[in-house]
N, C-alpha and C positions, 0 to 999 in steps of 0.2 A: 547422516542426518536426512537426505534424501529418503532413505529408504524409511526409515521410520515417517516422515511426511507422508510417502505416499500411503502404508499402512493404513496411517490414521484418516487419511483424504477416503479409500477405498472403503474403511469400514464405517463413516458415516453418512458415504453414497448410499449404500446396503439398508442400515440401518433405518436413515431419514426417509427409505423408500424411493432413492431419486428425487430430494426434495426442490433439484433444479428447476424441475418445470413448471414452479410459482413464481419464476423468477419474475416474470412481466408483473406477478402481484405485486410485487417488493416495488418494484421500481415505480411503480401507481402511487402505491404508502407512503414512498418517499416523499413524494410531491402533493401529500395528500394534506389540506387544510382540515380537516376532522379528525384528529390523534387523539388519542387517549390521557388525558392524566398528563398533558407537558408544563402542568404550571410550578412543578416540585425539579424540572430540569431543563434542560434547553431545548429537548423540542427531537423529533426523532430524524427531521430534516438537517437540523444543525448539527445531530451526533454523528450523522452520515455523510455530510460535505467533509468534517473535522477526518472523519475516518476514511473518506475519500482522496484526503489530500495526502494522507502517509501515504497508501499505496500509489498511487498516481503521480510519477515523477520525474526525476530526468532518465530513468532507466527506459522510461516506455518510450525512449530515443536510441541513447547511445546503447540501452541492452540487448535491444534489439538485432542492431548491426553487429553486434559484438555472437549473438547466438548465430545468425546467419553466417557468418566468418566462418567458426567454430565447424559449423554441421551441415553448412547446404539450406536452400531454402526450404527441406523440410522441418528446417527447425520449428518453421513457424508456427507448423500443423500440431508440433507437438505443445509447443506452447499453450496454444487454445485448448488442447485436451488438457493439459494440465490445469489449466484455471476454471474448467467445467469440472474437475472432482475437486478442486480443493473449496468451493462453493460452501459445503454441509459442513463443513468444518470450521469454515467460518459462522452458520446459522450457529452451530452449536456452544463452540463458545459465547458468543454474543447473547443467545439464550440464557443461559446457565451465568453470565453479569446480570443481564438484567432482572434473574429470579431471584440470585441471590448479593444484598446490597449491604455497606454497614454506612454507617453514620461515623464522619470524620471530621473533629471541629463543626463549621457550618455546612458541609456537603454531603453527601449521600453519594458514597465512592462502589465501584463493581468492579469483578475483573481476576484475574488467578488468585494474585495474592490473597484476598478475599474470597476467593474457595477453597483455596489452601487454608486457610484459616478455618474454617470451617469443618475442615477433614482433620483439623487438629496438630498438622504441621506447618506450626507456626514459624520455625527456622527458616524452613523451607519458604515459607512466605515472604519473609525476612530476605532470604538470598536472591529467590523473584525479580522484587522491588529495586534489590539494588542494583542487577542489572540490566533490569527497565529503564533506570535513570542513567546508568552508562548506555544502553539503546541509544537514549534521546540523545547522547552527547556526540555519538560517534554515527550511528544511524539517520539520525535525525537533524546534526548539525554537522560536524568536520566532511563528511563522506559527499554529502550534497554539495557542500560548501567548495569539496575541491573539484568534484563534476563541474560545475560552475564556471572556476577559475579555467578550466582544460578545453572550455567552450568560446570562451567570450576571447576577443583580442583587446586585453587589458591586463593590466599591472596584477600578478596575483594579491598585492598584498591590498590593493585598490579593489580588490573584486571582495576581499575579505570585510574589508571596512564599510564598504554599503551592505552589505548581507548583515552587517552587524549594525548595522545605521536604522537599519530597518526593523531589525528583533526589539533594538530598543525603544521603536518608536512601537511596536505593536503587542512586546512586554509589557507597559505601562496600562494597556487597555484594561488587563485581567481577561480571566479564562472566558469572561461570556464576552467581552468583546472579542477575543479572537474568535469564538464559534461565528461570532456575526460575520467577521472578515473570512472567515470557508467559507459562510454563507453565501457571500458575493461573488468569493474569488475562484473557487473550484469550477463553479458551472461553467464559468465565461471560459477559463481558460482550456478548460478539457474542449468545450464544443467549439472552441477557437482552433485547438490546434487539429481538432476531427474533421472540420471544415476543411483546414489548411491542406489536410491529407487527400482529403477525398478531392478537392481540388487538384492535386498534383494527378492523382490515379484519372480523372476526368481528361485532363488535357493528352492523356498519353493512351487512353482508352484502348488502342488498338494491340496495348503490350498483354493486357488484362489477362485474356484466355490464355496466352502463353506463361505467363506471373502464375497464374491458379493451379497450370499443370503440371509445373516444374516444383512447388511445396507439395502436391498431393502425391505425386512420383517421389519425390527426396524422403516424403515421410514412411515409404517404406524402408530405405537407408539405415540399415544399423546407426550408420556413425549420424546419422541425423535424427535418431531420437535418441541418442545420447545427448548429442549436444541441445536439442531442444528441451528436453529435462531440464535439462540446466539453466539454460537460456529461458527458463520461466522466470529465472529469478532478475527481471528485470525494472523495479520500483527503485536500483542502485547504480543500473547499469553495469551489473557483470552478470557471469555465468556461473554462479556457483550452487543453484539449489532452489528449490521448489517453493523457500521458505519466502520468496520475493515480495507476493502480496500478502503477508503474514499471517497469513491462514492456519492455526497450530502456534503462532506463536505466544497470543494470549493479549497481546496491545490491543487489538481492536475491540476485544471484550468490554476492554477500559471503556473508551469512547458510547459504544455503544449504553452501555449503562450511564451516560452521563442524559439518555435523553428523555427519562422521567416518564416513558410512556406506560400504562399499564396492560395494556394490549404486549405483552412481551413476546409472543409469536410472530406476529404480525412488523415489530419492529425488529426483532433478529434477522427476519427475511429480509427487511432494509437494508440493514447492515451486511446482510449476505451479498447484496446487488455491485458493493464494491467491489470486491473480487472477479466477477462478470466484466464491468465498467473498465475494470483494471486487464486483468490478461488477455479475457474472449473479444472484447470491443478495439481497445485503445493499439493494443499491443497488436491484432490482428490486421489492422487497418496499417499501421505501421511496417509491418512485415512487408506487406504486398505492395506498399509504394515502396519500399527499398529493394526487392525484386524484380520489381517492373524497372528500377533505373540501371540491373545490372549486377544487382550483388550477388554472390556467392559463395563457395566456401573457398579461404583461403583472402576476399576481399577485404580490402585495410576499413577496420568500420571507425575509424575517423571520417576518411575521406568520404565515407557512407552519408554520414549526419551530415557534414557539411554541405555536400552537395542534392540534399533530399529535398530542398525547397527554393534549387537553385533555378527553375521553371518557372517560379511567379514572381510576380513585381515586388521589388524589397523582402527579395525571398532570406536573404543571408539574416535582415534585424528581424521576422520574422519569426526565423531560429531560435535569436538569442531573446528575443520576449518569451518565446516561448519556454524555453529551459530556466528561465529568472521565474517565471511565475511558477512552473513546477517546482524548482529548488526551493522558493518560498512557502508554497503549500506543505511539500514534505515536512519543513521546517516547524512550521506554528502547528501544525499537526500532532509531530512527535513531541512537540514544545506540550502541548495539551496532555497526553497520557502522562507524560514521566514525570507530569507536575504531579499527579494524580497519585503515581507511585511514590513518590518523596510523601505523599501527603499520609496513606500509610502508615508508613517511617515515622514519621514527624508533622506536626502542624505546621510546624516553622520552615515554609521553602523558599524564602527567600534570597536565600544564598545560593541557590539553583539557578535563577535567572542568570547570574552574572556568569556562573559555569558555562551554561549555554550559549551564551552571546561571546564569547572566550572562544569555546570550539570552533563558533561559525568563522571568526575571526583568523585565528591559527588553521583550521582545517583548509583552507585556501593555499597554506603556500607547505604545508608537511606530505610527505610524500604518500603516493595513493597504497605502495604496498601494504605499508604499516595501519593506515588508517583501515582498510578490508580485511587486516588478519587479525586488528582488534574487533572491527564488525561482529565478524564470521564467529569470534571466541563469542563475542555476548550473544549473539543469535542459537546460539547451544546452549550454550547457562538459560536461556530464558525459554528453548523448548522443551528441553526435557521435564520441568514440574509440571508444566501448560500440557502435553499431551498425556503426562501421567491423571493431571484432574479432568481432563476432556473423558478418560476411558471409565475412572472411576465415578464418575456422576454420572455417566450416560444413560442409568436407566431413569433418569430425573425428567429428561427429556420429552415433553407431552406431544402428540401426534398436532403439525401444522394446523389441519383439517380442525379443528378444535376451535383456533381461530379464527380461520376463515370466514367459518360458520358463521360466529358473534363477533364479525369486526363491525 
């Protein structure tokens, strides 16, 4: 699976011309009050908080510590390189939802299954969808749900029932109030917990140059870009694949088409800025504070987390806000796509929610093996049609510059 990611990462670096270096545009558009055409969907700000909060998670904690373990602190190095190619792969799908859209009941849905459809492999769409909507169950709800429980010091099954306390109070909103609640909740908590970081590297300042030169020395390490390979896949907190911020895997396609902009250049680059936000920013800052306090390969990355904001005042609930509000963002995030895939399927997804709020509930106290080796199963099932329709649209693909121009 790796390796086809990277494939796919490498050939639309190539391809998009190193589409990386608009990033700063993306992130401008994101925040930009003049969009295009958002009165037919939520808005390209809101399609990018939602898609923000899948990939931004409790990984960009505990997966962290978990790759350093693994590989040395050059894991971290490799990290970052990893989420600077998997960038165009994300513009591209996101592209190719929002060029191509279908009409579903009241909504105007985008995203594989829907180019799959379109290529005429409707099964194939069909198979997609369904395990998009196991994604959301086990990705999106049990998996987080049990990071959660393995964080906080509390009753796992107490930890389950607020996480479930919660979906059902922000289930009831429907899909444009949850965009509202990304809308609030992503920013604060991402720049909350960047502050929290940069604060920690601030007070300890004088470890920094030695922190910076022990990852750029480790990242020549064989065994430290292997494990940093690995250790990108950190939006779950483990090390298992590149597919972390799901770049290739076709979810964020979804989201991204939900945000009604007609400028669809301009907003795919938005939605490309997550992946950035997600490995090269969050992840990297994270790295170099748990280096500077000491970790390395072979370090217990429990002990890593726990003690990574044990230097400021009410550093430990600090933690634990922090990992609630990511677990929650993951949550209503993937809670948003895989409604989107049921919708596909069926108009009728009502019966979804309660599945969901189910998972959050039971994925707190079931064990973490089983819950990652059903992940990992659905995270195959959902890339291989997703990079097969990424190769095969590709020359659909209009040059960035196109928009720029006429944004």
């Amino acid at each position: 699976m790796v390796f086809i990611l990277m494939l796919c990462h490498l050939f639309f670096t190539f391809k998009l011309r190193f589409i990386q270096r608009y990033t700063f545009k993306g992130i401008k558009y994101s925040f930009s009050p003049k969009q295009n055409g958002t009165e037919k969907g939520i808005g390209t700000y809101a399609a990018f908080a939602a898609a923000l909060g899948t990939t931004i998670g409790p990984g960009n904690i505990t997966g962290v510590a978990v790759a350093i373990s693994g590989g040395g602190p050059g894991a971290v190095f490799w990290m970052w390189v990893c989420g600077l190619l998997a960038m165009p792969t994300k513009y591209a799908e996101s592209y190719l939802a929002l060029k191509y859209t279908q009409k579903r009941g009241d909504s105007e849905i985008g995203g594989t299954m829907v180019l799959l459809g379109r290529l005429g492999c409707r099964r194939t769409a069909v198979f997609w969808s369904v395990f998009c909507a196991l994604g959301g169950l086990f990705m999106g709800a049990a998996v987080p749900s049990r990071s959660l429980a393995s964080a906080l010091p509390a009753d796992d099954w107490l930890t389950g029932a607020f996480l479930a306390a919660l979906l059902v109070l922000t289930v009831s909103c429907g899909l444009s109030g949850i965009a509202r609640v990304s809308g609030l909740l992503v920013p604060v908590m991402s720049l909350g917990f960047l502050i929290a970081s940069l604060a920690v590297i601030a007070l300890d300042y004088r470890a920094l140059p030695d922190a910076v030169g022990k990852i750029l020395s480790g990242a020549l390490s064989i065994k430290s870009a292997g494990a940093g390979a690995l250790g990108a896949a950190v939006k779950h907190g483990i090390t298992r694949g590149l597919y972390s911020n799901e770049s290739g895997l076709g979810s964020g396609g979804i989201l991204a088409a939900e945000s009604g902009d007609k400028n669809i250049g301009m907003s795919a680059l938005s939605a490309m800025t997550t992946t950035f936000w997600d490995t090269v920013v969050m992840c990297a800052v994270t790295g170099i504070m748990f280096v500077m306090s000491g970790a390395d390969a072979g370090s217990d990355a429990d002990m890593t987390v726990r003690g990574s904001f044990s230097s400021l005042p009410l550093g430990d609930w600090l933690l634990w806000v922090s990992m609630t509000l990511f677990v929650f963002a993951t949550m209503i995030g993937w809670y948003y796509l895989a409604k989107r895939a049921i919708q596909y399927l069926t108009c009728k997804s009502g019966w979804y929610d309660i599945a969901f709020i189910c998972a959050a509930f039971f994925g707190a106290v079931l064990p973490p093996a089983l819950l990652w080796r059903a992940a990992d199963t659905v995270n195959f099932a959902m890339l291989l049609p997703s990079v097969f329709v990424l190769f095969k649209m590709s020359g659909k693909i209009e040059n960035i510059n196109l928009y720029i121009r006429h944004k």
